[in-house]
Structure formats: C-alpha cells, structure tokens
DOVO-523525 format. One record per residue (C-alpha): x, y negated, z. Coordinates in steps of 0.2 Angstrom, whole numbers, plus 5000, padded with zeros to 4 digits. Layout:
BEGIN
(papa (X; Y; Z))
...
REM end
This chain:
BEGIN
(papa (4034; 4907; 5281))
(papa (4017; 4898; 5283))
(papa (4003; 4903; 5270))
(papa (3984; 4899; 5267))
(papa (3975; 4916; 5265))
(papa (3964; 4912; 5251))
(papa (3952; 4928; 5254))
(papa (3951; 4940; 5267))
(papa (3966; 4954; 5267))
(papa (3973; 4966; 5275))
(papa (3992; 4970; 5276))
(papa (3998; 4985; 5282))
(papa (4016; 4987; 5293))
(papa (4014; 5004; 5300))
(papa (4003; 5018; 5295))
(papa (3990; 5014; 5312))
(papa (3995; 4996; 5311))
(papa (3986; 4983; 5300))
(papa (3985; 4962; 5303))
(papa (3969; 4957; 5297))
(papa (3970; 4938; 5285))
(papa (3954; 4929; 5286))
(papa (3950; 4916; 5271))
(papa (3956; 4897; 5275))
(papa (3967; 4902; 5287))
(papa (3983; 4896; 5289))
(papa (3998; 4907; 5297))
(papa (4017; 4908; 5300))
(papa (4021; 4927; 5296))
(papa (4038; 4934; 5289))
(papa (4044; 4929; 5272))
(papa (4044; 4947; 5267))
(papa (4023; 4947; 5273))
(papa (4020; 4931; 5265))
(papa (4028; 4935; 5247))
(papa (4018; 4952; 5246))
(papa (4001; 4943; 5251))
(papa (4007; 4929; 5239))
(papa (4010; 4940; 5225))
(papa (3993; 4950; 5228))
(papa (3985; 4931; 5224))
(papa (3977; 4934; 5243))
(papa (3985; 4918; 5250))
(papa (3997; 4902; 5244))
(papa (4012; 4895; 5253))
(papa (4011; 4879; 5260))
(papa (4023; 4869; 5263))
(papa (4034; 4863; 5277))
(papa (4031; 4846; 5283))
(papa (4051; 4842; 5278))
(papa (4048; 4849; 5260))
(papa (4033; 4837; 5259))
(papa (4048; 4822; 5264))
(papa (4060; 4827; 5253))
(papa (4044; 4825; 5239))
(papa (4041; 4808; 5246))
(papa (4061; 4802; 5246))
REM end
C-alpha cells in the first residue's frame, strides 16, 4: 500500500527492529504498516495510478 508520511514516525516490527518514516515521503509498505500509521494521523494513503482512472472514467 503506498502512503505519504505526513511527520516523521517510527513503526516498530520486532522488538530490536524499527523502520524509520521521514515527513513527505512516499513508500509502498504492507497494508497492515500503512493502516496503523494511517490511523496514528502520521501518513495518508495515496492513491494508485488505476484508482486515479477509474475517477477520471
């Protein structure tokens, strides 16, 4: 799932292993990554080049 960090964050996968986020980034991580930095307010979802067609008919 690609997302735009929208401030620095951390995410944690393991105890001794953590992916740092910078602000204005955009990266394709795991749904399950995204939705949690998502739902912290620390990035947005942007979307997929077919979902912008689909919008555009």
């Amino acid at each position: 799932m690609r997302i735009q960090m929208l401030r620095d964050a951390d995410f944690r996968y393991a105890p001794a292993v953590v992916q740092s986020f910078k602000a204005g980034s955009v990266v394709n991580i795991p749904r399950a990554t995204a939705q949690t930095l998502i739902a912290s307010g620390a990035a947005k979802q942007v979307p997929t080049k077919a979902a912008k067609e689909n919008e555009n008919g």
